[in-house]
N, C-alpha and C positions, 0 to 999 in steps of 0.2 A: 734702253728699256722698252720703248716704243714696239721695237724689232723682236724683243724678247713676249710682249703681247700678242704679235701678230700669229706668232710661230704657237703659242700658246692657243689662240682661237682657230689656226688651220689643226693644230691637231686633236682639239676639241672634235671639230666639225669631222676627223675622218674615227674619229673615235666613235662619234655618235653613230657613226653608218655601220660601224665593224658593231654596237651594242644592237643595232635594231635585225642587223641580220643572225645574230647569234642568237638571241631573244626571237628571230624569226624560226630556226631551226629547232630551237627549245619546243617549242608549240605543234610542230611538225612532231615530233618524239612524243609530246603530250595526249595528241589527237592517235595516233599508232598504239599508243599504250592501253588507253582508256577504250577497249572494243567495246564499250556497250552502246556507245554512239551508233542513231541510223544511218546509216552510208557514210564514207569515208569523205566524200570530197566539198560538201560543205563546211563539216566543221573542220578540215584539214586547212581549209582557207582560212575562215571564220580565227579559229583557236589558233593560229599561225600568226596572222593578223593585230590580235590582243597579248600575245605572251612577247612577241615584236613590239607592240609598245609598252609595256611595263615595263619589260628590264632595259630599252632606251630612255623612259622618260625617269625611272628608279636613277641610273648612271649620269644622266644631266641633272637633274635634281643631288645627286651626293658629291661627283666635281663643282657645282654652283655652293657649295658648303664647304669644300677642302680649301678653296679660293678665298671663301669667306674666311673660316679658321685662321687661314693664313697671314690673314690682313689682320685680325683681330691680336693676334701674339705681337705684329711683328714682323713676318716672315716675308718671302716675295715668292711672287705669283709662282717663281719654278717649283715654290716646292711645297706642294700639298699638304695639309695638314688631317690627320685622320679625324673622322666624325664620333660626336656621341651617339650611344645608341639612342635620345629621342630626337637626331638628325636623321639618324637611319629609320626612325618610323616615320619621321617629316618625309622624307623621300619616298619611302614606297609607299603613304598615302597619297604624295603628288603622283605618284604610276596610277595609283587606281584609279584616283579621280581621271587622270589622262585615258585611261583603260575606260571608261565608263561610257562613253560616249557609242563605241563599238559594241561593248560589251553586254549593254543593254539590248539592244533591240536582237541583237543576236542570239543572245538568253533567252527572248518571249519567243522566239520562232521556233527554235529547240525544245521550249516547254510545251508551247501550244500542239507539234508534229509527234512532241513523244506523250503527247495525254488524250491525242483526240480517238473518238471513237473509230475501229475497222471495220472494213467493209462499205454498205453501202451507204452508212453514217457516216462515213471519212468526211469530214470537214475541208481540208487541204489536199492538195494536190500536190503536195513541196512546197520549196522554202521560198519561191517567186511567188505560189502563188497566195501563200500565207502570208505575205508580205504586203500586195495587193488588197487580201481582204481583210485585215489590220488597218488599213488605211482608208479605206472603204465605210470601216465603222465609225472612225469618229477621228479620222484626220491622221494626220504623221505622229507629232506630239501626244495625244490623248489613246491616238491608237497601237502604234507600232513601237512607240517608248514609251507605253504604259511600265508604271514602277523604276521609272528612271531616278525617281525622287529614294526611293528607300535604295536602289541600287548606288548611291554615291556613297550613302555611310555605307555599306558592305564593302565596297570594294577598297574604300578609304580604309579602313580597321582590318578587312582583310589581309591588305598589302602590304599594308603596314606593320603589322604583325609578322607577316611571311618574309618580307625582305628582312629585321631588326631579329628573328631568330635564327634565319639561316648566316648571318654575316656574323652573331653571337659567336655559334658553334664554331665557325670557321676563326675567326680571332683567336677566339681560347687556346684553339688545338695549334694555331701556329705559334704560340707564344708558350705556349705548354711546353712543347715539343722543341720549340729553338730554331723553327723551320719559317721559308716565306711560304706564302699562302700556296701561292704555285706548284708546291713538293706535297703537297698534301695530298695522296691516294686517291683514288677515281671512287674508291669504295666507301672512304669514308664521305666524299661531297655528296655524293649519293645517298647514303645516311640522314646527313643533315640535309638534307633538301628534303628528305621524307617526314622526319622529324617536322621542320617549319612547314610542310602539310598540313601537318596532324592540328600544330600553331595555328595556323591560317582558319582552320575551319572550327576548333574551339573558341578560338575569339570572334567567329564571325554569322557562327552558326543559324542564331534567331533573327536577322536581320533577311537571312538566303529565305529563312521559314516566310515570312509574309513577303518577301518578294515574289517570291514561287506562287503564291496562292493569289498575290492580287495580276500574274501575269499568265495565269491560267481561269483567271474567272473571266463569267461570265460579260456580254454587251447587254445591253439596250435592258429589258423587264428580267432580262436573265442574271445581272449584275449584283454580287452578293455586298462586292466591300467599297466602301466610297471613296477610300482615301487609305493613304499609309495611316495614320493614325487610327483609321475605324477597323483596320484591318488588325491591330496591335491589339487594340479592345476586344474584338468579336473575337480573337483568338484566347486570350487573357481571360474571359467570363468563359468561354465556352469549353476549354479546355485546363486553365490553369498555366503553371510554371513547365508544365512536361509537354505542352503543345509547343514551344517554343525552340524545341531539343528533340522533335518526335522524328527518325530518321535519323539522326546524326551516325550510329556505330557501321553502317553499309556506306557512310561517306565517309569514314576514316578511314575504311576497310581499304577502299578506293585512292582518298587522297595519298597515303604514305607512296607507293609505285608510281602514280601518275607524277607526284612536286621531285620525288627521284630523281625519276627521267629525267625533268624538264630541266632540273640544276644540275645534273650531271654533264649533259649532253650542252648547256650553255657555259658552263665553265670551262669543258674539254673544247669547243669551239673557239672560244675567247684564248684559249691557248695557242690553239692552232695559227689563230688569223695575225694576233697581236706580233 
C-alpha cells in the first residue's frame, strides 16, 4: 500500500507540472485573443502566469477531493472518486483565491496604464515604472495591491463559477452522449468554455465594478473611496442597482472568445501532454 502512495504522490507532482504548463499556454491563447490589450508582452507574461495558476491550483484542489471521496465511500487511493458540483466551486474558488495574489497587482497596473491621461499628462511610463510609483505612494500593500481586499471574493465567485460551469457542460454532454470526456469535439469545449465566460462574469460582475474603481482612484486629497465597503456605498447611493452592472454587455461581448480560447486550447493541451 505504502508503494502504492508513493507512485500515487509522484504522479500527482508530475501531474501538477503538466496542469500548470497547459494552464500556462491557455493564457498565452487568452492574451492573443483578447487584442485590446496595450502591448503584447506584458500581459502575455502577466495573463500567462495567472491562467497557469488557476487551472493548476483548480486540478490539485479537485484530486485533493477525488482522494477525499474515495476514503469517504470506502474506496482506495487508486481510484478516484468524482466530485460534486459544490467541490467543483470549492476548487475553483481555491484557484482564485491562489490566482489572487498575481492577479491583483497586475490588474491595478493594467487599469491604472489603460485609464491614464495622453500625452504630456501620461502619468506612467509602463508597467515598471507604474509599479514603482504605486509603491511610492503609499507602500506595496496599500499601494500596489490596493483592492486586493475585494479582489479575493471576485476572483473566489468568479472561479468558481467558471470552473463548476465549464465541467457541468462537459459531464452532461459525456454522459448524454455515452462518450469519455476526451472524445468530446474541440468545438463543442470551446462552446462551453465560452458559455462558463459568459458564467464567470454574470456571477461576478459587481464585485470587478468596485474593484475597478477603487484601483483607478485617486492618492493622497485626490482619493475618492476609503474602503471596499465605502466604495459599495458611494456606488449604491449614487448610482443605484445599475451602477453595479454598468459595462457588463462589452464584457460578455469579450468574455465568450477569450474563456473559448483558453478552455479549448488547455484541454487540447492536456491531451497532448497526458
Amino acid at each position: 500500500m505504502a508503494d502504492a502512495v508513493e507512485e500515487i504522490e509522484r504522479e500527482g507532482g508530475s501531474r501538477a507540472v503538466k496542469d500548470l504548463f497547459a494552464g500556462a499556454v491557455g493564457g498565452v491563447a487568452q492574451v492573443l485573443i483578447a487584442a485590446f490589450y496595450k502591448g503584447t508582452l506584458t500581459p502575455l507574461i502577466g495573463i500567462g502566469a495567472c491562467v497557469s495558476v488557476q487551472f493548476g491550483a483548480f486540478h490539485y484542489a479537485r484530486r485533493a477531493f477525488e482522494r477525499q471521496n474515495a476514503a469517504k465511500t470506502g474506496g482506495v487511493l487508486e481510484t478516484p472518486q468524482p466530485l460534486s458540483y459544490g467541490q467543483y466551486y470549492a476548487a475553483g474558488a481555491f484557484a482564485g483565491i491562489a490566482n489572487t495574489l498575481m492577479s491583483s497587482p497586475i490588474e491595478h497596473i493594467r487599469i491604472r496604464l489603460q485609464t491614464q491621461p495622453h500625452g504630456a499628462a501620461r502619468l506612467y511610463n509602463g508597467p515598471i515604472d507604474c509599479v514603482k510609483k504605486l509603491c511610492a505612494h503609499e507602500g506595496v500593500l496599500k499601494g500596489l495591491y490596493r483592492g486586493t481586499g475585494v479582489t479575493w471574493f471576485r476572483e473566489a465567485q468568479a472561479y468558481g463559477v467558471w470552473f463548476t460551469a465549464f465541467e457541468f457542460m462537459m459531464n452532461q454532454d459525456a454522459k448524454r452522449n455515452g462518450i469519455e470526456r476526451k472524445e468530446i469535439p474541440t468545438w463543442k469545449i470551446a462552446l462551453y468554455g465560452g458559455l462558463a465566460g459568459e458564467a464567470l462574469w454574470l456571477g461576478s460582475y459587481p464585485f470587478d465594478v468596485i474593484k475597478s474603481k477603487m484601483q483607478s482612484d485617486g492618492f493622497g486629497a485626490q482619493q475618492k473611496y476609503k474602503s471596499m465597503r465605502d466604495t459599495f456605498a458611494q456606488t449604491w447611493r449614487g448610482e443605484g442597482m445599475r451602477g453595479f452592472w454598468r459595462g457588463l454587455g462589452p464584457t460578455l461581448l469579450r468574455a465568450m472568445p477569450v474563456s473559448a480560447g483558453t478552455f479549448a486550447t488547455v484541454e487540447l493541451t492536456m491531451r497532448l501532454i497526458s
